[in-house]
Every structure is written in structure tokens, then in C-alpha cells.
N, C-alpha and C positions, 0 to 999 in steps of 0.2 A: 873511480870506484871507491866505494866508501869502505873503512876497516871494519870487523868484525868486533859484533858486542861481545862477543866472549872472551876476543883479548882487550877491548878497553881501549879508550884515546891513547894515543902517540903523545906523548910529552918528553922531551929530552931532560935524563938523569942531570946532568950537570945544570941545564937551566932551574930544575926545582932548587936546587943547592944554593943557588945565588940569591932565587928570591927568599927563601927562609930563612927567618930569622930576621930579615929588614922590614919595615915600613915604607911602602910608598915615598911619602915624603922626603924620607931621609936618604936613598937610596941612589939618585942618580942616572943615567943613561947604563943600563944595561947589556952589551955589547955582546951579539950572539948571531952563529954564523948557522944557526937550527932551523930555515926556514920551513920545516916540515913540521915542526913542533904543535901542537894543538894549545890553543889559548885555552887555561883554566879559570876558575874563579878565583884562585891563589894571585894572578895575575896581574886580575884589574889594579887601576891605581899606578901601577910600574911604566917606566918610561925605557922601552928595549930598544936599541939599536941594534935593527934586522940588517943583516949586509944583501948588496944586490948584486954582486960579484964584480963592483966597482970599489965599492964605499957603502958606511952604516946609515941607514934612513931611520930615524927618529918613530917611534912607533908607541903613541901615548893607548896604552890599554884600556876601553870601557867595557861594561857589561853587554854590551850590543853584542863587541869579539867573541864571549867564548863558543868555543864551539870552532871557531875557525882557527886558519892556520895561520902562522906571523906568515910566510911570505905572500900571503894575499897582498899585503899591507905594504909591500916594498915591491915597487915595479922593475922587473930587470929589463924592460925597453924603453929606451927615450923617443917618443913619437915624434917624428920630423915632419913637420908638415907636407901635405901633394902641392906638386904646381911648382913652378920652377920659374923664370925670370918672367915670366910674365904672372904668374899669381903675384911675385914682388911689386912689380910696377903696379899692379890694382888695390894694395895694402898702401902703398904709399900714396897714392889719392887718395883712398879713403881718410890717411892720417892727414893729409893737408888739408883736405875739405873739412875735418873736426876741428881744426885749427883755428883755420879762416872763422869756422861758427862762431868759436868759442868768445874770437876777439871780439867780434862783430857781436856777439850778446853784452858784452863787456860794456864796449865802448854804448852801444847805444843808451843805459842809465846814467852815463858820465856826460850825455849831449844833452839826457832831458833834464839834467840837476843844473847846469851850465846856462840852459834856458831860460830858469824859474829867479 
């Protein structure tokens, strides 16, 4: 549900604090545990590290974000793939058969230079 225009975007007090007063550039990895906080136009440029209730993921601000929220930008699920020792075993032919190609593309330029 979206917030109310009469009270105005969510932006966290102490986040405005940090970025005022710096430049982009000069500023650094941002370190902020605000995930709700609303991206401003104040923003862009800055490089915030959003935490994901592990660790801070690196979150380079462009004009595209505002509007959204920093924890869009840091995922707190790591997706583990479906399929269990048998989806293994079909990942690994597939990687030996890429193999076997690769060689075999190789090797066949090295037979016809060999030729000539």
C-alpha cells in the first residue's frame, strides 16, 4: 500500500545527514540499515550499502530509483536452485559436453593450419 501525499515520501533523518554536504564522488560506500527509506533525487550518484540482514550489498543510485525504496535493491533470499542429485548429474553433462565442443572447435583450426 502506498503512503499518503499529504505526509510525503519516507526518507530516513539520519540518511539525509550523511549524504549532505558530500559529493558523489568523493563520498564512499554509504552504510545503512534503512531499507524502507524512499530513493530521493538528493541520492543519485551515491553508492549506499543496503544491509540484507546478513551483510551490506553495494547499491549504486541512478535516476531510474527514485521513487523507490533501497531494499528493493538488496535481496534478503538467496535462491537455491530446484532439483536435487539428479538436476546435478544433467548440469554436469551439459558442462562436459561444452567442453568436449569447445576443444573440438579448437583443435579443428590447429588441423587445418597443420595441413596447409
Amino acid at each position: 500500500m502506498s503512503r499518503s501525499l499529504k505526509k510525503g515520501p519516507y526518507v530516513d533523518v539520519k540518511l539525509l545527514k550523511k549524504v549532505s554536504d558530500k559529493k558523489p564522488a568523493s563520498a564512499g560506500v554509504i552504510k545503512t540499515w534503512a531499507r524502507n527509506s524512499q530513493i530521493s533525487p538528493e541520492f543519485v550518484g551515491f553508492t549506499f550499502g543496503v544491509h540484507n540482514g546478513k551483510q551490506h550489498v553495494d547499491v549504486l543510485v541512478s535516476e531510474d530509483m527514485v521513487g523507490h525504496r533501497l531494499g528493493e535493491f538488496s535481496p534478503t533470499k538467496k535462491f537455491v536452485r530446484h532439483g536435487g542429485k539428479m538436476q546435478k548429474e544433467l548440469e554436469q553433462k551439459r558442462k562436459e559436453a561444452e567442453i568436449t565442443a569447445a576443444k573440438a572447435s579448437k583443435a579443428a583450426p590447429a588441423a587445418a593450419a597443420k595441413k596447409k
